[in-house]
N, C-alpha and C positions, 0 to 999 in steps of 0.2 A: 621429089624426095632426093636427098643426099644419094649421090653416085657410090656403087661399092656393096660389101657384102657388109650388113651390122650385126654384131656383136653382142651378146649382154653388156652392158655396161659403155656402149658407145654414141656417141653426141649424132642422135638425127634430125636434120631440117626438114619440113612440110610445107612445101609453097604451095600456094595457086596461083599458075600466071595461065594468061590466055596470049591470043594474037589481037584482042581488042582492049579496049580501054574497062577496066573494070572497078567497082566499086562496094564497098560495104558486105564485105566477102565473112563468111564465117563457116571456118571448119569442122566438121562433121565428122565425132568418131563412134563408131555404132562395135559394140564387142559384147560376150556375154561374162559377166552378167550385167555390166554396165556398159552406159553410154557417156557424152559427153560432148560438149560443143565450145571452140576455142576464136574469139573474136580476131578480126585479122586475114592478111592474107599468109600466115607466115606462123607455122608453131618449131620450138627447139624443145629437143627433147635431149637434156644432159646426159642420162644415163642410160638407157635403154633399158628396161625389163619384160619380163612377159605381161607385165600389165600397160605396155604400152601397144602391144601387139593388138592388129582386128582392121576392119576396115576405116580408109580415111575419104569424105568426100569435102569437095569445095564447092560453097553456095554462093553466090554472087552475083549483083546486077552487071549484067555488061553489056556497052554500048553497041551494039551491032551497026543500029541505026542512030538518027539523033534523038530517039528515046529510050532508055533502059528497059532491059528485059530479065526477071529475075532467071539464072542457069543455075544448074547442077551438074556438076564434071560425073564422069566416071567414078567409081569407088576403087580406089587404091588396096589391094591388101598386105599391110604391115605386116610380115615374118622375120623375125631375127633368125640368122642362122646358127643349124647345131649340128650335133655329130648324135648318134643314137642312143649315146651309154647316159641311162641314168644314175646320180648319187644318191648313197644309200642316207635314209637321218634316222639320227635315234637321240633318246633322248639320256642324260645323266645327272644324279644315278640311275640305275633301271629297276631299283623295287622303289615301295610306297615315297611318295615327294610330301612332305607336309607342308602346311604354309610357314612363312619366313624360310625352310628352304632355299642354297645355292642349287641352280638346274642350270645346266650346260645341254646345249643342242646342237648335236655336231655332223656334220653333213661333210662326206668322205665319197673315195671316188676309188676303186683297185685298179686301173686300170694306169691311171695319171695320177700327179700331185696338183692339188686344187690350187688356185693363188689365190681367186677369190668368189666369195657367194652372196648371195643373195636370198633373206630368208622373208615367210609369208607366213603369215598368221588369219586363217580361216577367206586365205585367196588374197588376201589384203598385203601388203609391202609391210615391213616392217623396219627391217635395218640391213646394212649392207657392211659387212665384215674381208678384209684383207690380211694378207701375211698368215698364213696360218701359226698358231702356238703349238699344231703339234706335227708327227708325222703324218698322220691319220687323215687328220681335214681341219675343216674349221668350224669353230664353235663358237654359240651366240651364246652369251653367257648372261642368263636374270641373278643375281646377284640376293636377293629376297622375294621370293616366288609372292604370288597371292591368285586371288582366283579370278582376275583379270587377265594373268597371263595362262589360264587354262585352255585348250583349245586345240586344234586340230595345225598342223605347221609342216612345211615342207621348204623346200629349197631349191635353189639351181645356180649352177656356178661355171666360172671363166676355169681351163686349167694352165699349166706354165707353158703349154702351148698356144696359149690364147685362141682354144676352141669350148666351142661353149655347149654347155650338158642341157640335156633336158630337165624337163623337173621332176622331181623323185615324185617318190609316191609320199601320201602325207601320213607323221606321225602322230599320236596324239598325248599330249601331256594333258594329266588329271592331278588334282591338288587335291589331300587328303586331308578333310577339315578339322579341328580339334572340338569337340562337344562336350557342353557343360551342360550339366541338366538344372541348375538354378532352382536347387532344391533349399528352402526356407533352413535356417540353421537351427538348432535345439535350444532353446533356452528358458528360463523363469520369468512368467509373464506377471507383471507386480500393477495391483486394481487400485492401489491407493486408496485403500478403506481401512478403518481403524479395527483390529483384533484385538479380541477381550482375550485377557489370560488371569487364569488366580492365582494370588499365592497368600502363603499362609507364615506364618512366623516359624514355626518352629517345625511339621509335616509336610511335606510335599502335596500332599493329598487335601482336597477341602472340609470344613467341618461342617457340618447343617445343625442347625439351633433348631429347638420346639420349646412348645409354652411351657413342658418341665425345665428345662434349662436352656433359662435367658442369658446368664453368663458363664465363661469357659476361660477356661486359663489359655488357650491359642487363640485369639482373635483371628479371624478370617475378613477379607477386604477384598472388591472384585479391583479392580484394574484396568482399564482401557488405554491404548495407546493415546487419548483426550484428559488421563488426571485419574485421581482418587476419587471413589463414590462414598462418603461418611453418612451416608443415610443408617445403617445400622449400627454403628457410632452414636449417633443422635437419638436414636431410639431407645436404645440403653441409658442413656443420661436421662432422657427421659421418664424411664420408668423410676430410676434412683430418687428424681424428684419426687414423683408421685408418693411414692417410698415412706419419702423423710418429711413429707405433708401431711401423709396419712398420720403417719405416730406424733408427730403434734398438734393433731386434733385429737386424738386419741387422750396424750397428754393433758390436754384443754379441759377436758371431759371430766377425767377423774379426778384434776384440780378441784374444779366447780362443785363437784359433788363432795368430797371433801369437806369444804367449806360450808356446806350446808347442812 
């Protein structure tokens, strides 16, 4: 490993060399809650964070004799160095966040002024923030929340003394959802079936005919959203004929007799 004390945020090399000839080496990092394995004799790690920290071993055949033997070195254990003070995170605003939502997450230090941090989301890396915007500290700024960025977050950062904090304890952001109950709207439900309605020429109300009276000074007619029905139309003209047959046989009759 690179000589020296490391930092948050500073560039460490991880060789495997031996005093023999070695070959097809691959590095071993065992951490909780993950592990991970780096082909090579040789890993760089640009930035440092607490997620690089845990132990590192090198696997490798190496020639002792004129045949390979597969080795495994020692386990190294990677610690960044710190100083004891943890920064505080919190989240803003501090009452209910709804979704779409601007949240700021700002990770602060009383002690020192912070220069830069490093924020986690559920142990995970997230992003790394410099120059702070305020006195206070520094803030990861979601810009339109949603409930991907819900979760539990914490932080650890370099201060302008270039020592570096531990990591806070973690806070946790909750996104309040908006709920719609998807309740059916009110409306006129239409069957597309034809309605009979009456009407009458001259009363609102209907007339009913009997066999004393077959005609009426209001005619009455049903109506269907399909036409007019002349069925009792026709049966009046009907009878008129019958009517005007009758009395000309009638007439016929007393002609005849008449005559004789």
């Amino acid at each position: 490993m690179t000589q020296g004390v490391a930092h948050l945020g500073s560039k460490v090399t991880i060789t495997c060399t031996s005093n023999y000839k070695i070959t097809d080496c691959e590095l071993h990092k065992t951490s909780v809650p993950t592990s991970a394995v780096f082909p090579g004799t040789q890993y760089v790690i640009k930035s440092a964070t607490a997620q690089d920290e845990g132990f590192y071993t090198c696997q490798c055949h190496v020639y002792i004799t004129q045949y390979p033997s597969a080795e495994i070195s020692h386990p190294l254990n990677f610690v960044l160095y710190r100083y004891q003070e943890k920064p505080q995170i919190r989240m803003l605003p501090s009452g209910v966040i709804h979704t779409g939502s601007k949240v700021m997450i700002e990770c602060s230090n009383s002690l020192s002024r912070l220069k830069e941090c490093w924020f986690y989301q559920h142990d995970e890396w997230r992003t790394h923030y410099s120059n702070s915007s305020t006195e206070l500290g520094i803030q990861y700024v979601i810009e339109s929340a949603t409930t991907w960025n819900e979760g539990s977050y914490s932080c650890e950062c370099n201060n302008v003394h270039d020592q570096s904090t531990q990591r806070s304890k973690p806070g946790t952001l909750a996104i309040k959802r908006y709920i719609t109950t998807n309740k059916p709207t009110t409306g006129y439900i239409s069957t597309n079936k034809p309605t009979t309605e009456y009407i009458t020429t001259n009363k609102p109300t209907m007339e009913y005919f009997t066999t004393e009276k077959l005609i009426t000074e209001n005619f009455t007619t049903c109506k269907t959203t399909t036409g007019y029905d002349y069925t009792l139309s026709n049966i009046i003209r009907l009878c008129l004929s019958l009517i005007v047959l009758l009395l000309m046989v009638i007439f016929t009759i007393e002609s005849t007799c008449e005559q004789k």
